[in-house]
C-alpha positions as CSV (number, residue, x, y, z in Angstrom):
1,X,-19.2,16.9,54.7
2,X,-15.8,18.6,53.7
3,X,-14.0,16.2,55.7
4,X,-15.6,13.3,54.0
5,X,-14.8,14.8,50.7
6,X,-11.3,15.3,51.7
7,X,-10.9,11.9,53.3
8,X,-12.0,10.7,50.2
9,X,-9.8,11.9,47.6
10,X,-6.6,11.5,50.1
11,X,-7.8,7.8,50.0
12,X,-8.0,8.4,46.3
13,X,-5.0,9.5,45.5
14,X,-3.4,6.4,47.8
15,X,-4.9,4.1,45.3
16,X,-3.4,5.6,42.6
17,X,0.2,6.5,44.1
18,X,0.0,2.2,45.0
19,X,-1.1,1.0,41.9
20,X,1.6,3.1,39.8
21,X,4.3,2.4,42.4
22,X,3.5,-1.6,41.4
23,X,3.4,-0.6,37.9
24,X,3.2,-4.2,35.7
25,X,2.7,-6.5,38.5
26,X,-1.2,-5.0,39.1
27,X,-1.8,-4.6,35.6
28,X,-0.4,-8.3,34.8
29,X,-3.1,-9.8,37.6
30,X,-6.0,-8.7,35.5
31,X,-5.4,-6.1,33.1
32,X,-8.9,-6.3,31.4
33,X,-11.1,-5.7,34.2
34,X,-8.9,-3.4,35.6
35,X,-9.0,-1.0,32.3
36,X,-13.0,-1.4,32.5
37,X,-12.3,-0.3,36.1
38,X,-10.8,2.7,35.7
39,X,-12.4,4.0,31.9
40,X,-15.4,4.4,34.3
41,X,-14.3,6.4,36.3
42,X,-13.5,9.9,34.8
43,X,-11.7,11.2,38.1
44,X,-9.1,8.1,37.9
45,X,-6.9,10.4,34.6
46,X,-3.5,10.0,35.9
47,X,-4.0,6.3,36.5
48,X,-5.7,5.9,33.0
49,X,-3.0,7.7,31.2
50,X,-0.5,5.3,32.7
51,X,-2.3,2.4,32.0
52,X,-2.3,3.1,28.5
53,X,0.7,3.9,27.9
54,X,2.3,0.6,30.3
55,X,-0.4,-1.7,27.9
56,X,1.4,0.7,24.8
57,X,5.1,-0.2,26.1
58,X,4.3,-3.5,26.7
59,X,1.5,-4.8,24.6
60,X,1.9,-8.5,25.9
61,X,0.5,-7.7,29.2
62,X,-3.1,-7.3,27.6
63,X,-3.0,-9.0,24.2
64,X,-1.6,-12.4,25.3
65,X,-3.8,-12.1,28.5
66,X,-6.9,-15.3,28.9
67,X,-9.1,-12.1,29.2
68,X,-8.2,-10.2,26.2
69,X,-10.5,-11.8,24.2
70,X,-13.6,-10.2,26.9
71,X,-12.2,-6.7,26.1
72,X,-15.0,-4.1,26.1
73,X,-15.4,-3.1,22.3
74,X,-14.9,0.8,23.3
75,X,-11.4,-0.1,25.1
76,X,-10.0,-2.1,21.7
77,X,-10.6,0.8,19.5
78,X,-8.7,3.2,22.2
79,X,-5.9,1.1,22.1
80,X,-6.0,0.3,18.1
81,X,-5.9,4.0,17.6
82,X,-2.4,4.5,19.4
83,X,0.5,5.3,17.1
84,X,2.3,4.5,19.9
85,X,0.8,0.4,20.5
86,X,4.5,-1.2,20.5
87,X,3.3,-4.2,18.6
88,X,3.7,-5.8,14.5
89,X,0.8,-4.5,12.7
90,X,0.1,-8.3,11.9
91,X,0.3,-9.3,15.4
92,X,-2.5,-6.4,15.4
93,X,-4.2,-8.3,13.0
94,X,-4.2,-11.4,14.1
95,X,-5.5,-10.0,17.9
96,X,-8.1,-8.2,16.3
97,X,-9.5,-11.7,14.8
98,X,-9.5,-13.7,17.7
99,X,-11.0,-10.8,19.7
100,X,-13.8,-10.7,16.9
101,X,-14.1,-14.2,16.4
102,X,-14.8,-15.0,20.1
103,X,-17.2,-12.1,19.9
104,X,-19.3,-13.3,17.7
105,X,-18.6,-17.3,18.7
106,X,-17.7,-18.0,15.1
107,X,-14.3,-20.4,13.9
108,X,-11.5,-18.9,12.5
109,X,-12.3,-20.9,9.2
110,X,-13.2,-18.9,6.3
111,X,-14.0,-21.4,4.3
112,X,-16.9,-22.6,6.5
113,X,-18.3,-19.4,7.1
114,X,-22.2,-18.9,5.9
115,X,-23.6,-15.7,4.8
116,X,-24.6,-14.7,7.9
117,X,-21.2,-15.7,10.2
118,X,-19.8,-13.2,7.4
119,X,-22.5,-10.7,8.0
120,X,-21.5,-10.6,11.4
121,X,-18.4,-10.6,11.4
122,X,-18.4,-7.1,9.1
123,X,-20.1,-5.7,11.7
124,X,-17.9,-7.0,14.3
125,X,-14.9,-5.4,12.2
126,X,-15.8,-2.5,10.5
127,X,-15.1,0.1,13.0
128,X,-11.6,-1.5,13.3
129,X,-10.2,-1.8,10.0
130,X,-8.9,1.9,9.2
131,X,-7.1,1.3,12.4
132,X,-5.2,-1.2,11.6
133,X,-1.9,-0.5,9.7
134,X,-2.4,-2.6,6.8
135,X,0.4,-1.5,4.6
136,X,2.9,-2.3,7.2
137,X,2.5,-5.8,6.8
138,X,5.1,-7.7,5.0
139,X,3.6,-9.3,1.7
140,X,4.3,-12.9,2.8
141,X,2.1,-12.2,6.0
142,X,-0.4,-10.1,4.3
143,X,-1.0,-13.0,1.6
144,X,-1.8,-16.2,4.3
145,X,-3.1,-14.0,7.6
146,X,-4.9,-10.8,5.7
147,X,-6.1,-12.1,2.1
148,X,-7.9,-15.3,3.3
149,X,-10.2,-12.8,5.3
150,X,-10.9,-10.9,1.8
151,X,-14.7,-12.0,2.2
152,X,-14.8,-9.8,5.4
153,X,-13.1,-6.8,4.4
154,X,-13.7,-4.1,2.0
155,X,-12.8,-4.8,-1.5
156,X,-11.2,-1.0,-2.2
157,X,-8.8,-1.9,0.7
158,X,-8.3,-5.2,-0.7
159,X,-7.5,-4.0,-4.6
160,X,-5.0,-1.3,-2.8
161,X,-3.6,-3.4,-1.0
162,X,-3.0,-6.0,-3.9
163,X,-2.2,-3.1,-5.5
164,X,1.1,-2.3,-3.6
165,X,2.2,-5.5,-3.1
166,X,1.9,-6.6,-6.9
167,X,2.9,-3.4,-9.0
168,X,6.5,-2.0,-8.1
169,X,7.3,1.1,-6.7
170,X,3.4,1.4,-6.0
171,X,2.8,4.2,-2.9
172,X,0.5,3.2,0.0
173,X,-2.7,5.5,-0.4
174,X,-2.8,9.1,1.0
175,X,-5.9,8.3,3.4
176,X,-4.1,5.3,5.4
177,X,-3.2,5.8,8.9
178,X,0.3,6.3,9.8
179,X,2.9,3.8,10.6
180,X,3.0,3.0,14.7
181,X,5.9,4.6,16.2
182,X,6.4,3.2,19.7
183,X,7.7,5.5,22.6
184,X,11.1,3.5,23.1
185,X,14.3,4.2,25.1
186,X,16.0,4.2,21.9
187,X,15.6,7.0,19.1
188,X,17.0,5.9,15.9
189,X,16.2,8.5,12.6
190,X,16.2,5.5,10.1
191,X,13.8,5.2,7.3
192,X,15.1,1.5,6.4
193,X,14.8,-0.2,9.7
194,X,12.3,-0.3,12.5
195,X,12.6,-0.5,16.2
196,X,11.8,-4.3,16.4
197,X,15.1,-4.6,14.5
198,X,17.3,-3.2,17.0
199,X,16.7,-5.9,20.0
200,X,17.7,-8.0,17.0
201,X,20.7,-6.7,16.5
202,X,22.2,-6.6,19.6
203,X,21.3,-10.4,20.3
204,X,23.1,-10.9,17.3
205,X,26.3,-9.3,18.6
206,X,26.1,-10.9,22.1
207,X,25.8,-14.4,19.9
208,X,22.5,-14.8,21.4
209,X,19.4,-15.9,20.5
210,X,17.3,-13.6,18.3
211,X,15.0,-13.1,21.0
212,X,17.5,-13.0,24.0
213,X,16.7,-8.8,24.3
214,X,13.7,-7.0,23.5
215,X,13.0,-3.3,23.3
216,X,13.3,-2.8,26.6
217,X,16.3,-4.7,27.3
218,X,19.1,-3.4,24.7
219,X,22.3,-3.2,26.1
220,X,24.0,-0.9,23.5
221,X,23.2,2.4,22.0
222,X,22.9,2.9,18.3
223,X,23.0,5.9,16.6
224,X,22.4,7.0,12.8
225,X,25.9,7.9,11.5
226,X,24.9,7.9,7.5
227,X,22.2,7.7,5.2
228,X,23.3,7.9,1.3
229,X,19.8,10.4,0.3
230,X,20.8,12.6,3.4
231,X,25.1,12.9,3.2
232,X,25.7,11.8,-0.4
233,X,26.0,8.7,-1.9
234,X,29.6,8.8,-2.7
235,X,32.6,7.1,-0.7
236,X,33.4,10.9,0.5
237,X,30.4,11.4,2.7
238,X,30.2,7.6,3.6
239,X,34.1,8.0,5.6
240,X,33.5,11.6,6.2
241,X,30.9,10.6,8.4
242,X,32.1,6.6,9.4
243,X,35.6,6.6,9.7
244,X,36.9,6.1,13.5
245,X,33.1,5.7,14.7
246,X,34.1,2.2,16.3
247,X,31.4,-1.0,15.7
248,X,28.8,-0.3,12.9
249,X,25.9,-1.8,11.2
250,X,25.0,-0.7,7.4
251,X,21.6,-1.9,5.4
252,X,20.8,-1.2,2.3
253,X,17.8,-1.8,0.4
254,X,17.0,-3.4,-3.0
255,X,15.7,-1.1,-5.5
256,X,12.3,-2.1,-6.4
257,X,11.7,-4.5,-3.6
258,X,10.9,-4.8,0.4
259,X,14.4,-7.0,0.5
260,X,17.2,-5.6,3.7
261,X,20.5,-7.0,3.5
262,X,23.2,-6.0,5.9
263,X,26.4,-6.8,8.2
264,X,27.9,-6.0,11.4
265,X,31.3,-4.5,11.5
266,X,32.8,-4.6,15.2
267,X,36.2,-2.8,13.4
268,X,36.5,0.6,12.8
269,X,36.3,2.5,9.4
270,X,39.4,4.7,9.0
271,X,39.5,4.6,4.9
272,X,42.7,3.5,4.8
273,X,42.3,0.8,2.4
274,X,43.9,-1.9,4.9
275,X,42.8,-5.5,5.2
276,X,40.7,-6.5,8.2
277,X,39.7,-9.6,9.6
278,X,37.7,-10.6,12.7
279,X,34.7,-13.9,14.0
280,X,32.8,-11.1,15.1
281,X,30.9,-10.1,12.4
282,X,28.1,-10.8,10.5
283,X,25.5,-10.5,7.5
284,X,21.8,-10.5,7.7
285,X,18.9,-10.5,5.4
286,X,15.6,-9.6,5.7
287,X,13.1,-10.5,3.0
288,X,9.3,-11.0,2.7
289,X,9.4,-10.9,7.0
290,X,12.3,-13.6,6.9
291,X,15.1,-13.8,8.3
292,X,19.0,-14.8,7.1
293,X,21.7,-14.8,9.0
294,X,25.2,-15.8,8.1
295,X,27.8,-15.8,11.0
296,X,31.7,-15.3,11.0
297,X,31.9,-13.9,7.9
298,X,35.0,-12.6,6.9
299,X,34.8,-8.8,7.3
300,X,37.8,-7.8,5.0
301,X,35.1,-8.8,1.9
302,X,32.6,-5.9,3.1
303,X,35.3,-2.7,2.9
304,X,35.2,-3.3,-0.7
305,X,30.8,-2.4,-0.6
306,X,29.0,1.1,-1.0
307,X,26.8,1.7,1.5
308,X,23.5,3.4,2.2
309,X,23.1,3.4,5.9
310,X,26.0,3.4,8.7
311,X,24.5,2.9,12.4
312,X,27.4,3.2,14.9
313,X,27.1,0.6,18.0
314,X,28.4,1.8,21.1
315,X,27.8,0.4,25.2
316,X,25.3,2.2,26.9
């Protein structure tokens, strides 16, 4: 019996040791029934935990899978409740629909729904919605993919969320789960800027597409030089702390609004009060989940700006 046992569990642990060793590749094949697999099994941990965290990095592998929509209700909420689910919160959103809607076999057309297609779909829903990161949706998304659903959702979470949208300076509610902060290869202390941002950038700089890199492909390493409520808003702190850094980016944000604006600087800062010019460079603006970009843009024109955040841009 011992030697069955053993046999067993060196077997075991082969599985495991194969299916990590092939990392993405298993998971891509069939990544639902896989995950049903192994959540039933209690003595598969290790391979669990790295499943998780893979689907966690790389969200695509299960979300935009044929299957995703035959996810096991229990496995959804698992994954809904990481902070670390490297996805938009509207992307979220919108998965969390489709999911429900084949569910329930109900069109994604609130205007034709009856009583009871809403009725059902409540159900379908409700232990999902204080997972999802509502107040991280931009305002332009939240008004055509969230609001047209307002029948289905809970009408506190839809005056608060009307709420902050509509009155300015209006905080997000105490009780709200926090924003998702993926486990990335990059660590960047910004409080303007999130991580989907930085595979922009650097696409941007290479003159590439905006989705030529992702967040697992960035071939530069960026680094929080200055932020104006941490060193000082004052041209002091800004060179004390940018000056001789080599290629930067600054954002600032508009007071009162969700707007970014922006620019590249592939010249240094020395505070010398010289003129500058270069094709390199650029300014960007992000507004409402849009996107502006203007390219070439003179860089001697942006010296002569105040800025609130300095991130310095260097080759990994």
């Amino acid at each position: 019996m011992i030697s069955h046992i053993q046999e067993f569990l060196i077997e075991h642990q082969r599985l495991i040791n194969t299916l990590i060793l092939h990392q993405t590749e298993f998971l891509q094949q069939n990544p639902t029934g896989i995950l049903e697999t192994i959540y039933q099994h209690e003595t598969f941990t290790d391979l669990w935990n790295f499943c998780l965290e893979k689907i966690c990095e790389e969200p695509k592998i299960l979300f935009n899978s044929d299957n995703f929509i035959n996810l096991k209700a229990p496995l959804l909420e698992l994954l809904l409740k990481r902070d670390d689910l490297n996805m938009n919160e509207i992307e979220v959103w919108e998965s969390l629909l489709k999911w429900c809607f084949t569910q329930q076999n109900i069109k994604d057309d609130p205007t034709k729904w009856s009583k009871e297609d809403i009725t059902k779909i409540e159900r379908s829903l409700y232990k999902f919605i204080p997972l999802i990161r509502f107040y991280d949706i931009e305002p332009t998304d939240f008004f055509y993919k969230v609001y047209c659903y307002k029948d289905v959702l809970p009408q506190d979470l839809i005056h608060d969320l009307l709420e902050f949208h509509i009155v300015p300076n209006m905080q997000p509610k105490t009780n709200v789960a926090p924003s998702r902060k993926p486990n990335l290869k990059f660590k960047l202390d910004s409080t303007l800027i999130e991580s989907n941002h930085i595979p922009l950038f650097a696409s941007w700089i290479d003159k590439k597409d905006s989705s030529y890199y992702n967040n697992k492909k960035v071939p530069y390493e960026f680094k929080l030089l200055y932020r104006s409520n941490r060193d000082g808003f004052n041209a002091v702190s800004f060179h004390n702390n940018c000056d001789n850094k080599g290629a930067t980016i600054w954002i600032a944000k508009i007071q009162g609004s969700t707007q970014l604006i922006g620019g590249y600087n592939p010249l240094d800062w020395n505070g010398n009060n010289c003129w500058k010019k270069t094709t390199d460079s650029f300014i960007f603006n992000f507004t409402d989940g849009k996107i502006f970009l203007l390219q070439n843009w003179v860089m001697s024109l942006l010296q002569a700006r105040l800025l609130f955040a300095i991130i310095v841009v260097g080759h990994i």
